[in-house]
C-alpha positions as CSV (number, residue, x, y, z in Angstrom):
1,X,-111.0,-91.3,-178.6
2,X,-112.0,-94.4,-176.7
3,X,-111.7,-96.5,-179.5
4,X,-108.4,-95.2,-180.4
5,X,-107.3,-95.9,-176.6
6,X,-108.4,-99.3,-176.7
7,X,-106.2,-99.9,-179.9
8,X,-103.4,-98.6,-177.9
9,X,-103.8,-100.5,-175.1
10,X,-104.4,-103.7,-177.1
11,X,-100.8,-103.3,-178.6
12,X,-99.3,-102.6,-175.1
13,X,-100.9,-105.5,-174.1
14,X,-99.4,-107.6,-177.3
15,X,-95.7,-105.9,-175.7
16,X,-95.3,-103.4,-178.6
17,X,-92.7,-100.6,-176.8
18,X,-95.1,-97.1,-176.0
19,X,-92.5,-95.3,-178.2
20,X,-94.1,-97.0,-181.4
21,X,-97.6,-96.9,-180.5
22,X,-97.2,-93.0,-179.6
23,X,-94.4,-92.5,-182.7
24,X,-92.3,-90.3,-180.3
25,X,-89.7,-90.4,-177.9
26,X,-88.0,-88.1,-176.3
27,X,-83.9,-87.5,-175.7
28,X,-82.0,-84.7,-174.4
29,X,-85.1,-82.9,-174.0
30,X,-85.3,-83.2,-177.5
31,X,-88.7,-85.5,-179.4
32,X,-87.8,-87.7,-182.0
33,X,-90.3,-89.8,-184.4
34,X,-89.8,-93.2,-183.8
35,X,-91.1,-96.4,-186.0
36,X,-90.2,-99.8,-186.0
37,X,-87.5,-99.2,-188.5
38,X,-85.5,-97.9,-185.1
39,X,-84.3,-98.5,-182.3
40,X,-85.8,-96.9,-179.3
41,X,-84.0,-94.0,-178.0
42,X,-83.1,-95.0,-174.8
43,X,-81.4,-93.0,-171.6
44,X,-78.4,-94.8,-171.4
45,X,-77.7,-93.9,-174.9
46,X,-77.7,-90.2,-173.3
47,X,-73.9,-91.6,-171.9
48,X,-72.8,-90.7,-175.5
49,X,-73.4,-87.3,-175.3
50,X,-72.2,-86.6,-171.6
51,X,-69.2,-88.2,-172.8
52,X,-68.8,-86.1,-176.3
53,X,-69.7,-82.9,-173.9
54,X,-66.8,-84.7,-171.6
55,X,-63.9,-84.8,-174.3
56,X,-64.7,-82.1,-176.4
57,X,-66.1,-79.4,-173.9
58,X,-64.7,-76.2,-176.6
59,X,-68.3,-76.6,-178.4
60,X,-67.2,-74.1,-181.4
61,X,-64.0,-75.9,-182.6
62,X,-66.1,-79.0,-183.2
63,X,-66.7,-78.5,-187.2
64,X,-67.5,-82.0,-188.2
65,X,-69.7,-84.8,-186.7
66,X,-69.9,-88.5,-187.8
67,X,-72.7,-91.2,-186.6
68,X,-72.1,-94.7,-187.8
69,X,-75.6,-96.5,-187.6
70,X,-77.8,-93.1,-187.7
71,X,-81.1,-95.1,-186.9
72,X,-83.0,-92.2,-185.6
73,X,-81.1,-89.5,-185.5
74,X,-81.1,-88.8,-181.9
75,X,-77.3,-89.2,-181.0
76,X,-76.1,-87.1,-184.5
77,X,-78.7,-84.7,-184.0
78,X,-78.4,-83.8,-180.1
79,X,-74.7,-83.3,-180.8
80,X,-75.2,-80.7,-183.2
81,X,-78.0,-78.4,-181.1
82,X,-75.0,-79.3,-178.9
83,X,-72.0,-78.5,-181.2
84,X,-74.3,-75.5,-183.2
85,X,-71.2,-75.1,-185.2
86,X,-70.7,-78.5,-186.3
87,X,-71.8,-80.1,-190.0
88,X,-72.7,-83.6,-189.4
89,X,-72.9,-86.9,-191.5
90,X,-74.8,-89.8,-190.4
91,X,-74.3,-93.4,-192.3
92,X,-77.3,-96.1,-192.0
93,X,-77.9,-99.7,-193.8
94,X,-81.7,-98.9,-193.4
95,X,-83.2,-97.3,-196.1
96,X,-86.8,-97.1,-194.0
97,X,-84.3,-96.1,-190.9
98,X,-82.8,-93.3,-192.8
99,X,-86.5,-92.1,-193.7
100,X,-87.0,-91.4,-190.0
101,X,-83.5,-90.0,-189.6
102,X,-84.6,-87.1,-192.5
103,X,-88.3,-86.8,-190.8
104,X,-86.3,-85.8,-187.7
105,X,-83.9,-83.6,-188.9
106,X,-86.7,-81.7,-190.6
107,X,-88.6,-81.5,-187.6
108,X,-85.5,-80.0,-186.2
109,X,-84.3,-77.5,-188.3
110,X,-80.8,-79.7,-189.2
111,X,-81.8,-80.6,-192.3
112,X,-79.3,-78.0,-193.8
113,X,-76.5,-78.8,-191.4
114,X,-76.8,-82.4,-191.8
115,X,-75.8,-85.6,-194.8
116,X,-77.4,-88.8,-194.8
117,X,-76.0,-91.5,-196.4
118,X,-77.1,-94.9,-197.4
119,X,-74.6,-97.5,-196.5
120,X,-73.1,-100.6,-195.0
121,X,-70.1,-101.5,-193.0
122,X,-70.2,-104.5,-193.4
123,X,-69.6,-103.9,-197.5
124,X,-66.1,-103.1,-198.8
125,X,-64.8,-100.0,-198.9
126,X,-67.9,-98.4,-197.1
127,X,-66.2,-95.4,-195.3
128,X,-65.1,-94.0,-198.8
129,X,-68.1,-92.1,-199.3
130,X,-68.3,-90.3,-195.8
131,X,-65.6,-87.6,-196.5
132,X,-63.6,-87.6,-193.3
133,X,-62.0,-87.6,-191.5
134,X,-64.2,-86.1,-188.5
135,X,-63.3,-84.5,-185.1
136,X,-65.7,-86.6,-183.6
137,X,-67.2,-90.2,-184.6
138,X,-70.1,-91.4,-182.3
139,X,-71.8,-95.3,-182.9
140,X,-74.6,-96.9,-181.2
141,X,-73.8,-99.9,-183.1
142,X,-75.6,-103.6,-182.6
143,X,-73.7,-105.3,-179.8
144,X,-76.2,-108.1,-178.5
145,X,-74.4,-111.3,-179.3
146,X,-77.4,-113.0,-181.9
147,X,-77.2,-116.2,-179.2
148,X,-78.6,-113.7,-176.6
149,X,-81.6,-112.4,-178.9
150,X,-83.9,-114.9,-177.9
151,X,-83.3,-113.8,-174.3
152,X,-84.3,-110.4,-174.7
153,X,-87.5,-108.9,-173.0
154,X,-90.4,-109.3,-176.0
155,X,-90.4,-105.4,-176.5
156,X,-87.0,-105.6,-177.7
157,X,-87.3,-108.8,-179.8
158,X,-90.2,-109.1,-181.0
159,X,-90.3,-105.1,-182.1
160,X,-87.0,-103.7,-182.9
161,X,-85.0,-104.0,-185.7
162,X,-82.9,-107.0,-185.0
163,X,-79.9,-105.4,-187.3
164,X,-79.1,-103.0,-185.2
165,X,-79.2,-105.3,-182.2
166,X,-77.2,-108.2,-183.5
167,X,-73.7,-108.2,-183.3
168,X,-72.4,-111.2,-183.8
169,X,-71.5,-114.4,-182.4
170,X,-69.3,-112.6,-180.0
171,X,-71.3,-108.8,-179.9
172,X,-68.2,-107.1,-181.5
173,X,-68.4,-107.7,-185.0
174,X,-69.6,-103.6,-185.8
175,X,-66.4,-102.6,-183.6
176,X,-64.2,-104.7,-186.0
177,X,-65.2,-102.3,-188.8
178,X,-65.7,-99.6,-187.4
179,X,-61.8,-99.9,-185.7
180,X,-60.9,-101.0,-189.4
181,X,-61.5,-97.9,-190.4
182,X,-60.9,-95.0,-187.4
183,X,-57.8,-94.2,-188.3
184,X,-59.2,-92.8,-191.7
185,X,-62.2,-91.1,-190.1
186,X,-60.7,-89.6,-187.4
187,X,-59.1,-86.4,-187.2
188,X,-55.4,-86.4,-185.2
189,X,-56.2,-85.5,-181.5
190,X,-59.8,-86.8,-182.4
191,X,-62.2,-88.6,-180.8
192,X,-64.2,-91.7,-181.1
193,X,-67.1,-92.7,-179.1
194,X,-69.2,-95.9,-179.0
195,X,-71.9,-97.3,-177.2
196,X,-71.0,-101.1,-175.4
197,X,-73.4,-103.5,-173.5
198,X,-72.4,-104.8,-170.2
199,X,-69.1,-106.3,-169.9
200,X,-67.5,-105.6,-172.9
201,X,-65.6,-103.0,-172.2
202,X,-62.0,-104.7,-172.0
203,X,-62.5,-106.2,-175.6
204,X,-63.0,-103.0,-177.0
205,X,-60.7,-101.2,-175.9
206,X,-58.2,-103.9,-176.5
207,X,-59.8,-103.4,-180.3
208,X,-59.0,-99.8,-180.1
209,X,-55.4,-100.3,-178.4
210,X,-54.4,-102.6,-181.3
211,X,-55.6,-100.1,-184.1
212,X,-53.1,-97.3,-182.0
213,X,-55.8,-95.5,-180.1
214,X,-55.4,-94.3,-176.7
215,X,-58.9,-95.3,-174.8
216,X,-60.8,-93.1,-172.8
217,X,-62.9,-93.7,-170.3
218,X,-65.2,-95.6,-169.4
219,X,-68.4,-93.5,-168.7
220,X,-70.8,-95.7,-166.9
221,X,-74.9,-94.9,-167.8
222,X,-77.4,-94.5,-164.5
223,X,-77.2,-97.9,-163.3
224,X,-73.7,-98.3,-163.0
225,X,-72.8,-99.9,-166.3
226,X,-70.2,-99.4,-168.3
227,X,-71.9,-97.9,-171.2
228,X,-69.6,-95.4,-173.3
229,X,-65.8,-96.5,-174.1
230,X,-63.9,-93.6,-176.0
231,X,-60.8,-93.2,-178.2
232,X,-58.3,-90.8,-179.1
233,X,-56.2,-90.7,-182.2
């Protein structure tokens, strides 16, 4: 035991996040397995599902789920204990990523309820094998503008997977795509929900105005940000 605490400590003392040297991390009351191949799940990410519980408070008429950059699991997956009669469908570019996403989902008791599926956004045509459109699309995607990943604390860039924190020279790049496509993935009188980083809000939702979504919100996370920025088709 001792030696197995000193290994521990010797990676928290090399910056390595606790949720990778313990594997687990909780959200929504819920534990997820975590590895390197995710991001951390993190409590501002929680905004998502205040926001989903915000829009779409009629939890059985929600049917079908969508999560664009799966990582973990832990946004698709709380939505459906949430939504318990909802089918979801998560897409990731990870193939190690979507490993955990299945681990998760079996540890869950989703695996039944729940598609993973292997892609990219940024390839053509990549929302053709999702099989919308959905009453509700949530993303956590990367927003960090890749000048600004040097800046990060070392936890977050030396550790995490710098794909799904890059996002661009600008930080939008994943909402170009992912508003490319909406209209198709979206139900009429749907909803779409992403995840922003500080300040971005007005060029999103300028994104989602010129794609002929009306934009809800924004629901700020604990400290006052502007986290969640929603749409409506």
């Amino acid at each position: 035991m001792a030696k197995r605490l000193t290994g521990f400590v010797a990676r928290r003392i090399r910056r390595e996040p606790m949720a990778y040297i313990l594997g687990e991390r909780e959200f929504w009351g819920l534990p997820f397995r975590v590895t390197p191949a995710v991001l951390v799940p993190r409590p501002d990410s929680e905004t998502v599902i205040e926001a989903a519980l915000a829009v779409l408070p009629e939890r059985r008429r929600v049917r079908r789920i969508l999560d664009l950059g799966v990582g973990s699991g832990c946004l698709l997956f709380t939505l459906l204990t949430e939504y318990e009669a909802a089918e979801g469908v998560g897409l990731e570019a990870s193939s190690d990523a979507l490993a955990v996403a299945r681990a998760n989902a079996e540890a869950l008791g989703l695996s039944s309820r729940v598609r993973l599926c292997l892609g990219d956004w940024r390839q053509p045509k990549w929302d053709q094998q999702l099989g919308g459109p959905f009453d509700l699309v949530v993303s956590n995607p990367p927003y960090i503008r890749s000048s600004d990943i040097t800046g990060l604390m070392p936890e977050v860039r030396q550790f995490e997977p710098r794909s799904a924190l890059d996002g661009g020279p600008d930080g939008l790049r994943a909402y170009r795509a992912i508003v490319a496509a909406a209209a198709r993935l979206v139900v009429p009188g749907g909803h779409l929900l992403v995840e922003l980083g500080d300040g971005q809000v007005h060029a999103i939702a300028g994104l989602f105005r010129s794609a002929g979504f009306s934009v809800e919100g924004p629901w700020k996370d604990l400290a006052g940000i502007d986290r969640v920025l929603g749409a409506t088709h």
